[in-house]
C-alpha positions as CSV (number, residue, x, y, z in Angstrom):
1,X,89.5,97.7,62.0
2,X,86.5,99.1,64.1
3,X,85.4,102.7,63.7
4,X,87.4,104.6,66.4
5,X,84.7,106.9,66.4
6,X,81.1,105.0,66.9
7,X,78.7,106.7,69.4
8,X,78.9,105.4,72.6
9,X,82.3,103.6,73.3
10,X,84.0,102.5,76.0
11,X,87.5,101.7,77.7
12,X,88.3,98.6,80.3
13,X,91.3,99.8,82.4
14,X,92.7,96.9,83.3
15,X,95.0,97.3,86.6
16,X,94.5,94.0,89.1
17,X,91.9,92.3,87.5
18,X,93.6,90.4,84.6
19,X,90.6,88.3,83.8
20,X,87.4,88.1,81.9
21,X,85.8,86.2,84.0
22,X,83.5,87.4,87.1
23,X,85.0,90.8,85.9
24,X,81.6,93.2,87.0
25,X,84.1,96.7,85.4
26,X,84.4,94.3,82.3
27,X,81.0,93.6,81.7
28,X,80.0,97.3,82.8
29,X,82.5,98.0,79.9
30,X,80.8,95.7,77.4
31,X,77.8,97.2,77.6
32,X,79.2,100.3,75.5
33,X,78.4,100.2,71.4
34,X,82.7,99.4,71.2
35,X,84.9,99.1,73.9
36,X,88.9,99.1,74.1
37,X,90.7,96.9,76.3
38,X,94.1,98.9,77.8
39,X,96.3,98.5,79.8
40,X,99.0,101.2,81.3
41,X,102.5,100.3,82.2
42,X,103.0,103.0,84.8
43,X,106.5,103.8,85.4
44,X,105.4,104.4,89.6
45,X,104.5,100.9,89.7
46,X,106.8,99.2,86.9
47,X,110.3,100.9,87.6
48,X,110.5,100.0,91.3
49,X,108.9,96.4,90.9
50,X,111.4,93.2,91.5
51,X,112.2,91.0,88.8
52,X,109.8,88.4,89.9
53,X,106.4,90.6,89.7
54,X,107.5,92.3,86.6
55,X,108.6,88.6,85.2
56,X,105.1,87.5,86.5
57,X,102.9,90.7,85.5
58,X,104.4,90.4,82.0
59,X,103.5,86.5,82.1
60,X,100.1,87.3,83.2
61,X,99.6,90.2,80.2
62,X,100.8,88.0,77.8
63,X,97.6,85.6,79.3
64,X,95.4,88.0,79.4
65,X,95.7,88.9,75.7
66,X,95.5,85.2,74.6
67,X,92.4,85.2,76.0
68,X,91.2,88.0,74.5
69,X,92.4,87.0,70.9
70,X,89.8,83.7,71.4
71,X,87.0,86.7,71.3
72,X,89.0,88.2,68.5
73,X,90.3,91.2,70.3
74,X,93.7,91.8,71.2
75,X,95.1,93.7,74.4
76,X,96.9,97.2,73.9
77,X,99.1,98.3,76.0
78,X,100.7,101.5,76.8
79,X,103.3,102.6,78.8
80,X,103.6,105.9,80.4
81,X,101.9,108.4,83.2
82,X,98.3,107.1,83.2
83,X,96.8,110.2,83.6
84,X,98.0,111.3,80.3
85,X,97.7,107.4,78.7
86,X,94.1,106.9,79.9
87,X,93.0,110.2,78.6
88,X,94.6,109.8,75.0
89,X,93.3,106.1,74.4
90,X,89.8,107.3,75.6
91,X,89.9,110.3,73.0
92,X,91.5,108.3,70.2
93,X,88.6,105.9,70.3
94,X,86.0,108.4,71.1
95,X,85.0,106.6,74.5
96,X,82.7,108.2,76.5
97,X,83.1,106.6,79.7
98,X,86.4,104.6,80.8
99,X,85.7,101.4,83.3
100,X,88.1,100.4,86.4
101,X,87.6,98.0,89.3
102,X,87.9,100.6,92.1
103,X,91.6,100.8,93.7
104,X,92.3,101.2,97.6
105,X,95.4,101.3,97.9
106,X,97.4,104.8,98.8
107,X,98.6,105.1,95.7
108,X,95.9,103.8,93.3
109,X,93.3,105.9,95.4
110,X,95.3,109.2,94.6
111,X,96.2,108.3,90.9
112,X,92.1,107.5,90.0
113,X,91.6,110.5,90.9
114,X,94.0,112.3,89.1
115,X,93.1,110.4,86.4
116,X,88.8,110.7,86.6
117,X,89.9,114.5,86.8
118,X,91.6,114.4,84.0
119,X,89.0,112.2,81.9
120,X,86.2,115.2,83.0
121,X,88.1,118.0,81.7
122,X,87.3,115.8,78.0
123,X,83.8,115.4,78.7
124,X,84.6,111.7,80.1
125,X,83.8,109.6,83.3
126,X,85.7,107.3,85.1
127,X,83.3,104.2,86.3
128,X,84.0,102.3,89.2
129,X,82.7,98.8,89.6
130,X,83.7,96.1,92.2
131,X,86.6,96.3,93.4
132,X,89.7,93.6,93.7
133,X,87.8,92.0,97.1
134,X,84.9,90.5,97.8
135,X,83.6,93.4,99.8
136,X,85.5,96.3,99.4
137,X,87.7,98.5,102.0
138,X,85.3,101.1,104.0
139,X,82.1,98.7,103.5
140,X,81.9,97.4,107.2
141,X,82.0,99.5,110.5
142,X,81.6,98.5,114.3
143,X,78.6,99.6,116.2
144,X,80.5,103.3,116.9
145,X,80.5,103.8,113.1
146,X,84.2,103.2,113.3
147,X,86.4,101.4,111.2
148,X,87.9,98.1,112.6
149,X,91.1,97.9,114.9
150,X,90.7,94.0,115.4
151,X,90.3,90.9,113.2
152,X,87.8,88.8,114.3
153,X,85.2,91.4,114.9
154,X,85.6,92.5,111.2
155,X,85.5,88.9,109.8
156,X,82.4,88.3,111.9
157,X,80.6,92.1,110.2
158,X,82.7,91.3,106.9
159,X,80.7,87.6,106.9
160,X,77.3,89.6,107.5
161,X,78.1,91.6,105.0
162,X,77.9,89.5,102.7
163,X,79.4,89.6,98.7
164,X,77.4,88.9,95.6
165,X,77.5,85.8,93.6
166,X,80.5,85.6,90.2
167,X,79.3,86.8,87.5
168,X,79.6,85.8,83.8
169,X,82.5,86.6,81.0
170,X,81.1,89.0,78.5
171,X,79.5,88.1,75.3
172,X,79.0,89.4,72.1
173,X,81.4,92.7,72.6
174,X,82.4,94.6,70.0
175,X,86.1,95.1,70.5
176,X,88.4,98.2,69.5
177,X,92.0,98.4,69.9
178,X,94.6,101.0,69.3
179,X,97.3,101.6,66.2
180,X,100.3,103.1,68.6
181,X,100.9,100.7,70.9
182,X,104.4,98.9,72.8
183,X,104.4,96.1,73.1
184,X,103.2,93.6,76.0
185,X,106.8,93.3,77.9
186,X,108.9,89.9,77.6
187,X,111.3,89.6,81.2
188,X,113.6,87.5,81.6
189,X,113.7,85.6,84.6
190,X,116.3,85.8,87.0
191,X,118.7,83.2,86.8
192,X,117.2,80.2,88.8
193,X,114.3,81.4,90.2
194,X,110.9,79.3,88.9
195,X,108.1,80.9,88.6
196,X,104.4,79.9,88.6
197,X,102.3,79.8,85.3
198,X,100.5,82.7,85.2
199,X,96.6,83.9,83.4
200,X,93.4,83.2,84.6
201,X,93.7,79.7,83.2
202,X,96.6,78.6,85.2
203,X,94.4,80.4,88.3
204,X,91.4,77.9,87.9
205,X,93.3,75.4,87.3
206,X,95.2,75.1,90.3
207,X,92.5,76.8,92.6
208,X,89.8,73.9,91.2
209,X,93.1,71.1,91.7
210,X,93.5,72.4,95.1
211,X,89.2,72.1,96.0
212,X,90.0,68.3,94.5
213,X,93.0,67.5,96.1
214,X,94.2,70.1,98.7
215,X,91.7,71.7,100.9
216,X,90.6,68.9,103.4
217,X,94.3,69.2,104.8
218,X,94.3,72.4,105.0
219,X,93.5,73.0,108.6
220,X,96.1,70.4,109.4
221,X,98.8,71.4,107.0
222,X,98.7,74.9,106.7
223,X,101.8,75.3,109.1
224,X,103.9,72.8,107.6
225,X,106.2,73.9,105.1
226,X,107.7,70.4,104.6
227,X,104.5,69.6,103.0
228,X,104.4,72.3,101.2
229,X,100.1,71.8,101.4
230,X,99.0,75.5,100.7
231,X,96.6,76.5,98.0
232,X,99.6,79.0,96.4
233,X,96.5,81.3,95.3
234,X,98.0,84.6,96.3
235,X,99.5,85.6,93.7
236,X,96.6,84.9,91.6
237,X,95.1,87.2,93.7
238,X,97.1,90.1,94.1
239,X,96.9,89.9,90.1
240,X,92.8,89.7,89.7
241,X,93.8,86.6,87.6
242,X,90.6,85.2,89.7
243,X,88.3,87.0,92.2
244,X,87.9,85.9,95.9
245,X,84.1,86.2,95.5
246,X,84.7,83.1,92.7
247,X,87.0,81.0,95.7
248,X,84.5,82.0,98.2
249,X,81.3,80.7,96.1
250,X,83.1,77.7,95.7
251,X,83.8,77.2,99.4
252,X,80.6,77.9,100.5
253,X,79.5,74.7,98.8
254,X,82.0,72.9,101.1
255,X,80.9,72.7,104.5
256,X,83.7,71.3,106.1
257,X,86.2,73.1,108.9
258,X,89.1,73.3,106.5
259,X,86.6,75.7,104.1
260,X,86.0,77.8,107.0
261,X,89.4,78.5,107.9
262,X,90.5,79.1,104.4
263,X,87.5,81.7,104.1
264,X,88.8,83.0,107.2
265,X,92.9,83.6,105.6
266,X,90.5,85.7,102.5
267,X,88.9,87.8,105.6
268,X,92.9,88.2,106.7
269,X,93.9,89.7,103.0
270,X,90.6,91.7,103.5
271,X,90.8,92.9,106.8
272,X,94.2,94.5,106.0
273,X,92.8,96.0,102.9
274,X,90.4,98.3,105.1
275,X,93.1,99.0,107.7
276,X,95.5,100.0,105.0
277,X,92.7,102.0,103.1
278,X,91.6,103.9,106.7
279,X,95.3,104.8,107.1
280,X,97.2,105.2,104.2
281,X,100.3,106.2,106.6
282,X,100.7,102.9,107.5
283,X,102.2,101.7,104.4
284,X,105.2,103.1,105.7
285,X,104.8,104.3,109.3
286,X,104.2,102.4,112.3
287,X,100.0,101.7,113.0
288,X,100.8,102.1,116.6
289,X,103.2,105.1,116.8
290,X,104.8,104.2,120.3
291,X,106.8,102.1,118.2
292,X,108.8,104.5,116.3
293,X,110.4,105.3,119.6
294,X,111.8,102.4,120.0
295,X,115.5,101.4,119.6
296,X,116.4,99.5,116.9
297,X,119.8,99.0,115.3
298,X,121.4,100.8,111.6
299,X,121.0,98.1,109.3
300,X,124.9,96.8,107.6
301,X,125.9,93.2,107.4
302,X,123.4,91.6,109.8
303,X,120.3,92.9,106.9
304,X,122.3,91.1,104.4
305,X,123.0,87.7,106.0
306,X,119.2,88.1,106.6
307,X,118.7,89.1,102.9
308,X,120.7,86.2,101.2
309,X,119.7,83.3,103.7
310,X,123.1,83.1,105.6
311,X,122.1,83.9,109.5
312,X,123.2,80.8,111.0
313,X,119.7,79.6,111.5
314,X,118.5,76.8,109.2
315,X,115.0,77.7,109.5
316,X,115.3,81.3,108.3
317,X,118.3,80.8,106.1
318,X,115.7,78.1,104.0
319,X,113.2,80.8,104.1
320,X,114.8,83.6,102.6
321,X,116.9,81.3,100.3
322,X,113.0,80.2,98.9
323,X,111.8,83.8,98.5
324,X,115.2,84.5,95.9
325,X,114.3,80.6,94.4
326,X,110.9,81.1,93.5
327,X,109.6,84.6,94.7
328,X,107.6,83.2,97.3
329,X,107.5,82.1,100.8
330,X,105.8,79.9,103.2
331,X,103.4,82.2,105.4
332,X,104.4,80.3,108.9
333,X,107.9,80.8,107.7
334,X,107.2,84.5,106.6
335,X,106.6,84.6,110.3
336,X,109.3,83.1,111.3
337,X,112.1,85.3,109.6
338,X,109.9,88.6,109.6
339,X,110.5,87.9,114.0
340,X,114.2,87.1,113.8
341,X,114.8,90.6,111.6
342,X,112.7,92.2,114.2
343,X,113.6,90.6,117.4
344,X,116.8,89.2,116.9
345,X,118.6,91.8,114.8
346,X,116.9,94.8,116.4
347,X,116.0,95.8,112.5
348,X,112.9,98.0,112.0
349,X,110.2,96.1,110.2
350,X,110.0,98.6,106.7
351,X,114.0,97.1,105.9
352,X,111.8,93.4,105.7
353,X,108.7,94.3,104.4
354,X,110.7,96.5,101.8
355,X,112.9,93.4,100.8
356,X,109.7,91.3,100.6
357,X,108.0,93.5,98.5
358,X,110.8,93.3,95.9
359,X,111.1,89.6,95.7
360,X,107.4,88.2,96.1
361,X,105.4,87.7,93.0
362,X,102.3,88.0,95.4
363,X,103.5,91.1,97.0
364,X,100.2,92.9,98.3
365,X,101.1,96.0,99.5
366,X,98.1,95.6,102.5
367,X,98.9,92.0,103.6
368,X,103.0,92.7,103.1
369,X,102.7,96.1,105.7
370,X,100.6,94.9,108.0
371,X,101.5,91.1,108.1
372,X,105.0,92.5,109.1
373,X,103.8,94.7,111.5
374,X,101.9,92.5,113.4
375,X,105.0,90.4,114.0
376,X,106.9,93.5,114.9
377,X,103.9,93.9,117.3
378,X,103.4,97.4,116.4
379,X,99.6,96.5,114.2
380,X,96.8,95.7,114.4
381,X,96.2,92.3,116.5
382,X,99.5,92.5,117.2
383,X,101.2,89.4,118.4
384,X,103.0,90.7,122.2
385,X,105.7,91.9,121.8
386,X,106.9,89.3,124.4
387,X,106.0,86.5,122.0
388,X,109.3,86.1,120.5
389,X,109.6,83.5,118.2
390,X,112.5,80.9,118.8
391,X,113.6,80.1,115.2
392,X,115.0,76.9,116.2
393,X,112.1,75.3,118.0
394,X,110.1,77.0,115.4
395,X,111.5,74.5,113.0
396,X,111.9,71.5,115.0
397,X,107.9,71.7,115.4
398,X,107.1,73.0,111.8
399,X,109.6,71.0,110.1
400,X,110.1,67.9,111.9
401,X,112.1,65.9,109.7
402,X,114.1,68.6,109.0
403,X,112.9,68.0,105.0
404,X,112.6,71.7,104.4
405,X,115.8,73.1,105.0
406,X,117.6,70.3,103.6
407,X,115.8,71.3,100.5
408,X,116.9,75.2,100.9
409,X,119.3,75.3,102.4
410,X,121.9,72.1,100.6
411,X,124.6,72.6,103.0
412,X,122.9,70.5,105.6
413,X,121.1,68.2,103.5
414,X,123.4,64.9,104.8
415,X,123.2,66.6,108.6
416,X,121.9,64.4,111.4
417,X,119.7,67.7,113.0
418,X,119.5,70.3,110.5
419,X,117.8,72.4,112.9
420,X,120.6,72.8,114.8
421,X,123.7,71.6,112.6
422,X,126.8,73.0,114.9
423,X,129.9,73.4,112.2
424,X,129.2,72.2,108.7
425,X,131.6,72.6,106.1
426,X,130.9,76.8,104.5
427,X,126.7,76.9,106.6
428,X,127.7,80.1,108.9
429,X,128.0,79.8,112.6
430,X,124.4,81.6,113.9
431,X,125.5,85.4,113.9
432,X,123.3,86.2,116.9
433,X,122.7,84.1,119.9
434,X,119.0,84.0,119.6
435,X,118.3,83.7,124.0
436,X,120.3,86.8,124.6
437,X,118.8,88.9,121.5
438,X,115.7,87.5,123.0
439,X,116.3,89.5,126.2
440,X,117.9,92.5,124.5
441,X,114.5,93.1,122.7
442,X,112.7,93.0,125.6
443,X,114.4,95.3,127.1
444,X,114.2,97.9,124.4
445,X,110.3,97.2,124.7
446,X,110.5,98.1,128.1
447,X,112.0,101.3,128.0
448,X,108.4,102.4,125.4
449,X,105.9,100.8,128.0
């Protein structure tokens, strides 16, 4: 066992950066004389979590500590308030200096500091390096020193910008570890949902198969669900199990259009990272605050036909019936369903992005919020309001063949037009009749013009 107590040792919080590669916190850590390797389990974060990202998390710890048992360390883990957990596994091993990747989000901002307060009172500092994106929220501003309301401005300043290059795994560490620990959690998975492999092994793997295999169609497949052609990186992301700075090195080697539009989707997950840092509120309150004065309907058994795929419509029911299979979702189809709870059920957008947020293994608080509110047409680059999508041409022109929801949704797998099946055995008749909700929600929009 190493000395808990040699000069000049260190702790790596790990939070969403479950890696050792291009980790700059982790090889700021190494650095130290020893340095411990923690994790918290935070009841704010764990208790509320679905049963996919606690299934996937504990998958992706499990990962994380194989990887660290090839450099002969192990990872502990402790589960609790980190302001109190931090502080006692710095003091037990006599760190002077505890390492993060700085956190944006609301609550992540406000618990650092807690917890660097905390650490100081003990002599300690908290050390922030990198961050989970390639250039971190509040780095770019327009010309008016103000943050950005719009996209494509910010991608254009966010390219400027500019991010440095990956950096290596640490060598040569001297790992510590702790004699009270728990233990790394085991879930079970729900009963028929299939999850993907988790680590920073599984990331490569599929993010190098996809470079080989994957990306050239990208520009043309990216809106086809039937061909299921996306890079299915995001919950790698949202889990540090690889950085963006390490896909976007690798893309810049590929000069091709697909590249550029995939580098574009990372400015997206970016983009919404700085809006959601710059207004906190808007995690749960409407960007544009018009909005709030809008009416929308009390949510009852229309939110649960939505919830458990049973609305009628082919195209969302095969959505939402893929969210509860596998904890994720096609984005065009995330679209889809995210405008039929919104336009067609008069729902506010929170109900969806809350039901999201417990089923997605890639739930992102930043992309979740604000991806929903730009279909509710209340964020930022917000779709108008007018733009209502029809969920049955929607699938007719994503999903041609109809292969799709006769994978979802089994009821009309033997159906000549799945898209619009008319009476089949137990499939629901449609529970709203999309042209007049159509009209209804543009009149409600209307009355807040």
């Amino acid at each position: 066992m190493p000395s808990h107590n040699a000069p000049g040792n260190a702790v790596m919080w790990f939070r969403r950066d479950l890696r050792l590669g291009d980790n700059p916190a982790l090889l700021e850590a190494c650095s130290a004389d020893g340095v411990l390797p923690l994790f918290v389990l935070d009841p704010a974060l764990w208790d509320p979590a679905g049963a996919p990202r606690r299934a996937y998390l504990a998958a992706s710890l499990h990962a994380l500590d194989t990887s660290l048992h090839r450099h002969h360390a192990s990872l502990s883990v402790l589960h609790g308030d980190p302001v109190e957990m931090v502080v006692r596994a710095a003091r037990t091993v006599g760190a002077g200096q505890v390492h993060i990747a700085a956190d944006y989000g609301p609550y992540g901002h406000r618990r650092d500091a807690a917890v660097e307060e905390a650490l100081g009172e003990h002599g300690i500092d908290l050390v922030r390096t990198g961050s989970p994106y390639a250039v971190a929220p509040g780095r770019v501003f327009n010309g008016s020193g103000q943050p950005y309301k719009v996209y494509t401005p910010f991608s254009k300043a966010w390219m400027e910008h500019g991010w440095r290059a990956p950096v290596d795994p640490p060598a040569g560490a001297h790992w510590l570890s702790l004699d009270e620990t728990v233990a790394i959690p085991v879930v079970e998975v729900p009963d028929g949902l299939e999850l993907p492999d988790a680590g920073e092994a599984s990331a490569r793997a599929r993010w190098e198969a996809y470079l080989t295999d994957g990306l050239d169609d990208h520009d043309t497949g990216r809106d086809r669900p039937d061909q299921d052609r996306t890079s299915r990186m995001s919950v790698h992301l949202k889990w540090g199990e690889i950085h963006p700075r390490t896909m976007l090195a690798d893309l810049a080697s590929r000069r091709s259009r697909a590249a550029a539009t995939y580098r574009k989707e990372l400015a997206w997950r970016e983009f919404y990272a700085d809006v959601l840092f710059h207004h906190p509120q808007s995690a749960r309150e409407y960007l544009r605050p018009e909005f709030a004065a809008m009416t929308y309907d009390e949510p009852g058994a229309a939110l649960d036909a939505w919830r458990e795929g049973r609305t009628g419509y082919p195209i969302v029911d095969a959505g939402m019936r893929q969210l509860r299979a596998t904890g994720w979702m096609h984005n065009r189809v995330r679209m889809i369903v995210a405008s039929f709870l919104v336009k067609d059920l008069h729902l506010e957008w929170q109900h969806g992005a809350r039901h999201f947020m417990g089923w997605l293994v890639d739930g992102d608080l930043a992309s979740n919020q604000h991806g929903w509110q730009w279909t509710a047409g209340c964020g930022t680059d917000a779709a108008p309001y007018f733009r209502v999508f029809n969920p049955t041409s929607q699938g007719r022109k994503f999903d041609p063949q109809g292969t799709y929801v006769r994978r979802w949704v089994p009821e009309l797998a033997d159906v000549q037009d799945p898209h619009e099946p008319g009476p089949v055995g137990d499939y629901p008749a449609p529970i709203v009749v999309h042209a007049e909700e159509r009209l209804e929600a543009l009149a409600r929009w209307e009355q807040i013009r």
